[in-house]
C-alpha atoms as a printed R data frame, in Angstrom:
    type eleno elety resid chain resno       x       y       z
1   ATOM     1    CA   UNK     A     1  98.159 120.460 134.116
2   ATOM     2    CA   UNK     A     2 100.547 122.723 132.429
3   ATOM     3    CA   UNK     A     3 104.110 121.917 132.963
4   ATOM     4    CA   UNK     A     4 106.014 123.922 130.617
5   ATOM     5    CA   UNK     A     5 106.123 126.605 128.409
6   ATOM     6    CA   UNK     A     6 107.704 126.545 124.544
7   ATOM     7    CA   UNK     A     7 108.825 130.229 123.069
8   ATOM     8    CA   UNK     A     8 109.497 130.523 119.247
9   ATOM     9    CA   UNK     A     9 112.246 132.939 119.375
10  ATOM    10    CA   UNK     A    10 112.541 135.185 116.251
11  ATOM    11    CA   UNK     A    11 109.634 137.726 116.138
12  ATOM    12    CA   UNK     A    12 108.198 136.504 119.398
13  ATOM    13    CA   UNK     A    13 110.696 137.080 122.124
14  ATOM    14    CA   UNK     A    14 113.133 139.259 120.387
15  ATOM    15    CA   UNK     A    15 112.332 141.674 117.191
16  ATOM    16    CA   UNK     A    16 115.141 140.413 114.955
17  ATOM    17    CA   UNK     A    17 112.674 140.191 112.007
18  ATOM    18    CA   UNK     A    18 113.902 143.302 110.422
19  ATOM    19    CA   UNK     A    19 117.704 142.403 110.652
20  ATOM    20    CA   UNK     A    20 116.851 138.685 108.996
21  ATOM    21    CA   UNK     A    21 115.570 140.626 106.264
22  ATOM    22    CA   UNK     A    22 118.374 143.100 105.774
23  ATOM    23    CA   UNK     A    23 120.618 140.275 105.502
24  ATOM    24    CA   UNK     A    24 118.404 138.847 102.930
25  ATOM    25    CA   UNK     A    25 118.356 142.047 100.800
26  ATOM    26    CA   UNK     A    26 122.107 142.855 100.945
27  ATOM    27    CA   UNK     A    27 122.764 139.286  99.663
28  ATOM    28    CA   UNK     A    28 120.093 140.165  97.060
29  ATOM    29    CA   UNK     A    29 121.653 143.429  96.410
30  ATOM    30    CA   UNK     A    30 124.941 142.164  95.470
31  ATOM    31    CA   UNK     A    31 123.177 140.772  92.192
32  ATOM    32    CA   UNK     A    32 121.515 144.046  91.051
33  ATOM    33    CA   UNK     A    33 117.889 143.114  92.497
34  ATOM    34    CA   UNK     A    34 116.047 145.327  95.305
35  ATOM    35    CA   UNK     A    35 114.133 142.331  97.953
36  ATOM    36    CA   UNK     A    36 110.354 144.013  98.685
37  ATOM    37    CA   UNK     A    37 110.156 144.083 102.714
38  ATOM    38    CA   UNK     A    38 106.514 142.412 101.307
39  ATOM    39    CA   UNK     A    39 108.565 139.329 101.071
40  ATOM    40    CA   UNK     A    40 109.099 138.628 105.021
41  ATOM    41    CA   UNK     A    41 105.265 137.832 105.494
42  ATOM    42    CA   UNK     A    42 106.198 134.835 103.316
43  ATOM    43    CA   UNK     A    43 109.715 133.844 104.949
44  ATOM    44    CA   UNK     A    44 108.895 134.379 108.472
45  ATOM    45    CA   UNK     A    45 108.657 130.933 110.294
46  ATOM    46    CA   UNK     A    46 110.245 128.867 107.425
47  ATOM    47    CA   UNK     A    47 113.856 126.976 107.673
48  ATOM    48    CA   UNK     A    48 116.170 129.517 105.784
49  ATOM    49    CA   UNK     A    49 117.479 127.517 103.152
50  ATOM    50    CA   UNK     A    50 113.855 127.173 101.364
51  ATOM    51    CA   UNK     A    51 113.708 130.868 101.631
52  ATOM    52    CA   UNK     A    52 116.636 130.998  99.936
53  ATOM    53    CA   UNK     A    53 116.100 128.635  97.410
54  ATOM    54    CA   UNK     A    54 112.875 130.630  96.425
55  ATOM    55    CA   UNK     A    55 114.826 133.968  96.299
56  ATOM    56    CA   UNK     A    56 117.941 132.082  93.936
57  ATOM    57    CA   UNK     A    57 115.015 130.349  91.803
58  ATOM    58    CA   UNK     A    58 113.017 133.869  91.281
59  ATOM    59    CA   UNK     A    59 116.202 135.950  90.957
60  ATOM    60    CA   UNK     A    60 118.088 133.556  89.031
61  ATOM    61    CA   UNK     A    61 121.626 133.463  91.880
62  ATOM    62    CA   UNK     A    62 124.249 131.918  90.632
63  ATOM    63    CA   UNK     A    63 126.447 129.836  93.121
64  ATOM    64    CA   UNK     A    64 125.305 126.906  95.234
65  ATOM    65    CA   UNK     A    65 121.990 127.064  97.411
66  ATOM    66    CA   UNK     A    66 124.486 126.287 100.428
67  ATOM    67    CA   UNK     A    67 127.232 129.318  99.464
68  ATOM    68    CA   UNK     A    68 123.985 131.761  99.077
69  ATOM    69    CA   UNK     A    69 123.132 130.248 102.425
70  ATOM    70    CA   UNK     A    70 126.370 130.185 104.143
71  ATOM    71    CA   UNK     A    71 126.906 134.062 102.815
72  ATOM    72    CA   UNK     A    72 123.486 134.903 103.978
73  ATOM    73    CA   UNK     A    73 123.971 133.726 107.477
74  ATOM    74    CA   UNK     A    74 127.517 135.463 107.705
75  ATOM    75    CA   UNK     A    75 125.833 138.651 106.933
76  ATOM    76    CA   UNK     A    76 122.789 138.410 109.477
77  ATOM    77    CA   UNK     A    77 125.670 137.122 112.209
78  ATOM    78    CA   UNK     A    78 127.569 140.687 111.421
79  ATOM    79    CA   UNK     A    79 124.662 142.585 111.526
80  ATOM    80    CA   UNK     A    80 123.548 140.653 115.224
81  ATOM    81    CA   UNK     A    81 126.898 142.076 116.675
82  ATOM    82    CA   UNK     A    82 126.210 145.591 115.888
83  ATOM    83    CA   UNK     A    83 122.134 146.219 115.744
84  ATOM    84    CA   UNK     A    84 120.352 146.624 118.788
85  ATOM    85    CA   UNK     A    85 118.190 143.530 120.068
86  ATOM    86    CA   UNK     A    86 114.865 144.879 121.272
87  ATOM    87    CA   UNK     A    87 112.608 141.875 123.810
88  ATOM    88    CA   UNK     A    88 108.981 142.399 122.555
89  ATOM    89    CA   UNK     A    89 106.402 143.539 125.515
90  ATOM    90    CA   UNK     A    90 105.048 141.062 128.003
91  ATOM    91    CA   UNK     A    91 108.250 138.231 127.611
92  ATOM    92    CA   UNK     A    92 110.158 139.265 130.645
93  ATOM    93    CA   UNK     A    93 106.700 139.866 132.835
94  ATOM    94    CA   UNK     A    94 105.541 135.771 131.348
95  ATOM    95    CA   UNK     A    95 108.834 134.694 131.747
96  ATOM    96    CA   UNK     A    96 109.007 135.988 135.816
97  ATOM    97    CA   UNK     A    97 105.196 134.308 136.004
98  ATOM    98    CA   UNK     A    98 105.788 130.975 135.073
99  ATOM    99    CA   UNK     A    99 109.548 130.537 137.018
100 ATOM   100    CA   UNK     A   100 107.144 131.967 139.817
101 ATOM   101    CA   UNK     A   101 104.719 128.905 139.671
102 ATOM   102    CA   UNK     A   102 107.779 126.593 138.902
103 ATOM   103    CA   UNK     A   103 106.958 125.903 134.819
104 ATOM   104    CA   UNK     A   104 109.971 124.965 132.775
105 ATOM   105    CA   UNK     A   105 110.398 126.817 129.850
106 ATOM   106    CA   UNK     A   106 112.446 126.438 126.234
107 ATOM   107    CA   UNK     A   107 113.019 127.915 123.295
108 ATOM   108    CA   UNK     A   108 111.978 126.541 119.967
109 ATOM   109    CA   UNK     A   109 113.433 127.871 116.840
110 ATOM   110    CA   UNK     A   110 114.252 126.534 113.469
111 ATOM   111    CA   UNK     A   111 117.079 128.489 113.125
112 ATOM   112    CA   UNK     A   112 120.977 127.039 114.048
113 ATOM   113    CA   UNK     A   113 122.105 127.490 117.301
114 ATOM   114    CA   UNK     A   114 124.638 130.134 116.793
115 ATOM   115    CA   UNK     A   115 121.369 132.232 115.188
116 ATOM   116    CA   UNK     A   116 119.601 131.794 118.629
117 ATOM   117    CA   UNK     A   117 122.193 132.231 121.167
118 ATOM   118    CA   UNK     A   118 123.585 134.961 119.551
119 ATOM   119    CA   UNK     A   119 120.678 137.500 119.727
120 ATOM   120    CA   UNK     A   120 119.364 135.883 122.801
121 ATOM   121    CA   UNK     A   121 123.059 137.033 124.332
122 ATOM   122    CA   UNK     A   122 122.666 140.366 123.079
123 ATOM   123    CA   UNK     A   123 118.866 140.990 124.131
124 ATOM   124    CA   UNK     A   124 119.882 139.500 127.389
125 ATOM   125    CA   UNK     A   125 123.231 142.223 128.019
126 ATOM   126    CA   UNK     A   126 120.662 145.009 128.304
127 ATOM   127    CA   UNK     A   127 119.475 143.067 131.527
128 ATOM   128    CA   UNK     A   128 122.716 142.234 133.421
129 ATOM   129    CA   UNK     A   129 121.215 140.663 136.131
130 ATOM   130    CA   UNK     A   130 119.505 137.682 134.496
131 ATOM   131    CA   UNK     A   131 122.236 134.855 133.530
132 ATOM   132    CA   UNK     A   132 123.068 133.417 130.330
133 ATOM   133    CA   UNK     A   133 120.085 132.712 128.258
134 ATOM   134    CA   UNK     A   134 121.544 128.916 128.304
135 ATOM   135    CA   UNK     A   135 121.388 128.964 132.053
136 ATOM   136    CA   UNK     A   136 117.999 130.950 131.761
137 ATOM   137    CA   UNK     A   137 115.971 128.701 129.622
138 ATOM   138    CA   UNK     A   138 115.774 124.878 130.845
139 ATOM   139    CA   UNK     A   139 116.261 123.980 126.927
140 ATOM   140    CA   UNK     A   140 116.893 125.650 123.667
141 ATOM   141    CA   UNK     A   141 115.938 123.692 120.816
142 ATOM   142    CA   UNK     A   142 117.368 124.629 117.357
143 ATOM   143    CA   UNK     A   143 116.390 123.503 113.622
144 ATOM   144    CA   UNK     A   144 120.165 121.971 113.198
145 ATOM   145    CA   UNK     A   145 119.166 119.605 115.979
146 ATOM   146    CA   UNK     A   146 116.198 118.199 113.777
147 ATOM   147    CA   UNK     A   147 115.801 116.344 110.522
148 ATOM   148    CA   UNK     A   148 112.901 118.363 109.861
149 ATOM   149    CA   UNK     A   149 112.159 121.630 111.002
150 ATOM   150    CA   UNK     A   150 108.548 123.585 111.125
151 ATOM   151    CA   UNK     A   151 105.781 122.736 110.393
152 ATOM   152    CA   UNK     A   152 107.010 119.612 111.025
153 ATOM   153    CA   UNK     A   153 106.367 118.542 114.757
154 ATOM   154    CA   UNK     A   154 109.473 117.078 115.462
155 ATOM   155    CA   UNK     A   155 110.827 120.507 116.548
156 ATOM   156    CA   UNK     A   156 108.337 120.413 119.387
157 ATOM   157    CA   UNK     A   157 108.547 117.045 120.242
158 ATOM   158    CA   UNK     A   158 112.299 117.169 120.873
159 ATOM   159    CA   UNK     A   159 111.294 120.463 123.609
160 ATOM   160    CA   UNK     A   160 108.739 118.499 125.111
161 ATOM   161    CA   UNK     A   161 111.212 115.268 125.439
162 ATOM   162    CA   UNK     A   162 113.772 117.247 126.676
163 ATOM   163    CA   UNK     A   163 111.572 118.645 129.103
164 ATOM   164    CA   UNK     A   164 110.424 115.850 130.227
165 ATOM   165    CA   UNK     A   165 107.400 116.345 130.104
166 ATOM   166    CA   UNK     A   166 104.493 115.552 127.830
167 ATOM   167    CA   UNK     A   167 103.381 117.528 124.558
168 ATOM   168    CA   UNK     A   168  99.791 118.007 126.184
169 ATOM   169    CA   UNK     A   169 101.586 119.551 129.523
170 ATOM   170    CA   UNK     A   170 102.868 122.622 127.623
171 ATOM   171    CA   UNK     A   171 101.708 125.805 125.955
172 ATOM   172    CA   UNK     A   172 103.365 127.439 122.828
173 ATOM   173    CA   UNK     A   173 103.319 130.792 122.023
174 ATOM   174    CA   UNK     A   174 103.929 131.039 117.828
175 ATOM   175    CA   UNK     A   175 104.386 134.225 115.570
176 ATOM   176    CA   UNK     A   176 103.918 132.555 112.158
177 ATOM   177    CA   UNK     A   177 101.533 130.375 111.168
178 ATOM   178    CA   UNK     A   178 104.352 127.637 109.878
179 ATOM   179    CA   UNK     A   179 105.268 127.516 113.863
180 ATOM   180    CA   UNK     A   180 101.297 127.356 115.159
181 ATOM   181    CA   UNK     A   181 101.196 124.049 112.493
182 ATOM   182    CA   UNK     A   182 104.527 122.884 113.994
183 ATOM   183    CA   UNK     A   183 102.944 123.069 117.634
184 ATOM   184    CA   UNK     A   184  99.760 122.173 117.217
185 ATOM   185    CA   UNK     A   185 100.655 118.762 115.068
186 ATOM   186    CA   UNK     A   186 102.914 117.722 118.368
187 ATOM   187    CA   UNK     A   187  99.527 118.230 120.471
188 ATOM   188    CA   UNK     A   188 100.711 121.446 122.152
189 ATOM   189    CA   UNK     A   189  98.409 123.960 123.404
190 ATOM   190    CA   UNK     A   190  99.189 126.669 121.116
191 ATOM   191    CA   UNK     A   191  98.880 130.672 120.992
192 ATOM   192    CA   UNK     A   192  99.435 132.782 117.985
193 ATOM   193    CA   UNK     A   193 100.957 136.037 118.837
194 ATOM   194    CA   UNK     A   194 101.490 138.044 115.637
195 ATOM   195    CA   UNK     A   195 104.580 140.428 114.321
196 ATOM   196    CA   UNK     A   196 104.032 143.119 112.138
197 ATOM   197    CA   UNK     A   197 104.666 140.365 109.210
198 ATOM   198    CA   UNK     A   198 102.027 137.972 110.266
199 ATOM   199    CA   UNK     A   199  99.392 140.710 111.962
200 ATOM   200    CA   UNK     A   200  97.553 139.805 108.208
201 ATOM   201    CA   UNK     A   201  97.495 136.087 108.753
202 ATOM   202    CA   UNK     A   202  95.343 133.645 109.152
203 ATOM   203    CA   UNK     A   203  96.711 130.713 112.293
204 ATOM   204    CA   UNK     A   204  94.818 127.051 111.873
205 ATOM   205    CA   UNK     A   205  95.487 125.317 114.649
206 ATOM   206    CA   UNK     A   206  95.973 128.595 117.232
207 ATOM   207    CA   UNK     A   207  93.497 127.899 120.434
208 ATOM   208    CA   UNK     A   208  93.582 131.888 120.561
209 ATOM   209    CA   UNK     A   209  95.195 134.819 119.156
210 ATOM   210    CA   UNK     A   210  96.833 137.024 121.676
211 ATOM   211    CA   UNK     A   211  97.777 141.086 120.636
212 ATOM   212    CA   UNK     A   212 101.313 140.220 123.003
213 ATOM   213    CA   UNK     A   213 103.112 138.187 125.200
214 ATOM   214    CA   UNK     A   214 101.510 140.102 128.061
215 ATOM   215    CA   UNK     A   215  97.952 139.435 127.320
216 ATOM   216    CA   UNK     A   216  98.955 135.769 127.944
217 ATOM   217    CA   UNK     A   217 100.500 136.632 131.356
218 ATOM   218    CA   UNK     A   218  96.770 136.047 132.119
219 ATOM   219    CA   UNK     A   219  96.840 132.399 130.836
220 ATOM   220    CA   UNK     A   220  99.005 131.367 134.019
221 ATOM   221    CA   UNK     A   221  96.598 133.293 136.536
């Protein structure tokens, strides 16, 4: 029986994709080197700081991998306060299906908590009469709560646990194929619902690939 369900957040409930990269090319920028938007299909789904410490071993960054960090998420927080936060098709009508047959649901992101609350907040002022996403969702857990983050399972066992509920008793719904291992591995049902950086890619471990979030409003009926 399925008791739950477990939402990656970046590039699956809200489109923030394109503003994680920005901040990754105006950090890049700064040291005379123009970041390919090619390079997202690679990021997307990993913690940042091994993105980053690919981009400061191929561009040669001076500084610490945690100041290159620390700048980086400064500049993505900035650019979350002013850049609109759009909620890809199908979350809102899942969402109302599954508080409609009484499922818990959580988010599950590898990024820190102030990078999920934060665009969560803003994608949720454009719909004033839903609360707080941290009164919406039953749990949101972050990768700063874990030791290690996907496509490790811990992630997703921490949801479940939190939950209360058991790994098998959920379904996922992934973007990246580093989240779709993460799931899988803790025994969750998983669905791989692809961005326009992961359309290309291959998801081992998926039970199904959806085209969006509504398709899988059908899961639940």
């Amino acid at each position: 029986m399925i008791r739950a369900l477990l939402f990656d957040m970046d590039g699956l409930i809200v489109d923030t994709e394109p503003i994680q990269f920005k901040a990754f090319r105006d950090l890049v920028r700064e040291y005379g080197h123009e970041l390919p938007e090619s390079v997202m299909s690679e990021f997307v789904g990993y913690h940042e700081m091994d993105n980053m410490r690919d981009l400061k071993r191929k561009y040669h960054l001076p500084g610490s991998l945690e100041e290159l960090v620390a700048r980086r998420r400064r500049r993505y927080v900035e650019l979350l306060h002013t850049e609109t936060i759009p909620v890809f098709p199908g979350f809102w009508e899942l969402s109302a299906e599954a508080k409609r047959r009484g499922l818990k649901q959580a988010v599950v992101s590898s990024s820190a908590r102030e990078q999920v609350v934060l665009p969560l907040r803003r994608a949720f002022e454009q719909h004033p009469d839903r609360p707080d996403p941290e009164e919406y969702f039953d749990a949101l857990v972050c990768g700063n709560e874990v030791t290690h983050t996907k496509p490790d399972p811990e992630i997703y066992l921490l949801a479940a646990s939190r939950l209360g509920v058991a790994p098998g008793e959920c379904i996922a719904f992934e973007d990246t194929p580093p989240g779709v291992a993460s799931a899988a591995a803790a025994g969750v049902t998983v669905y791989a619902v692809p961005n326009q950086y992961t359309r290309h890619l291959e998801f081992p471990g998926a039970k199904a690939r959806l085209s969006s979030l509504r398709e899988a409003v059908s899961l639940l009926t």
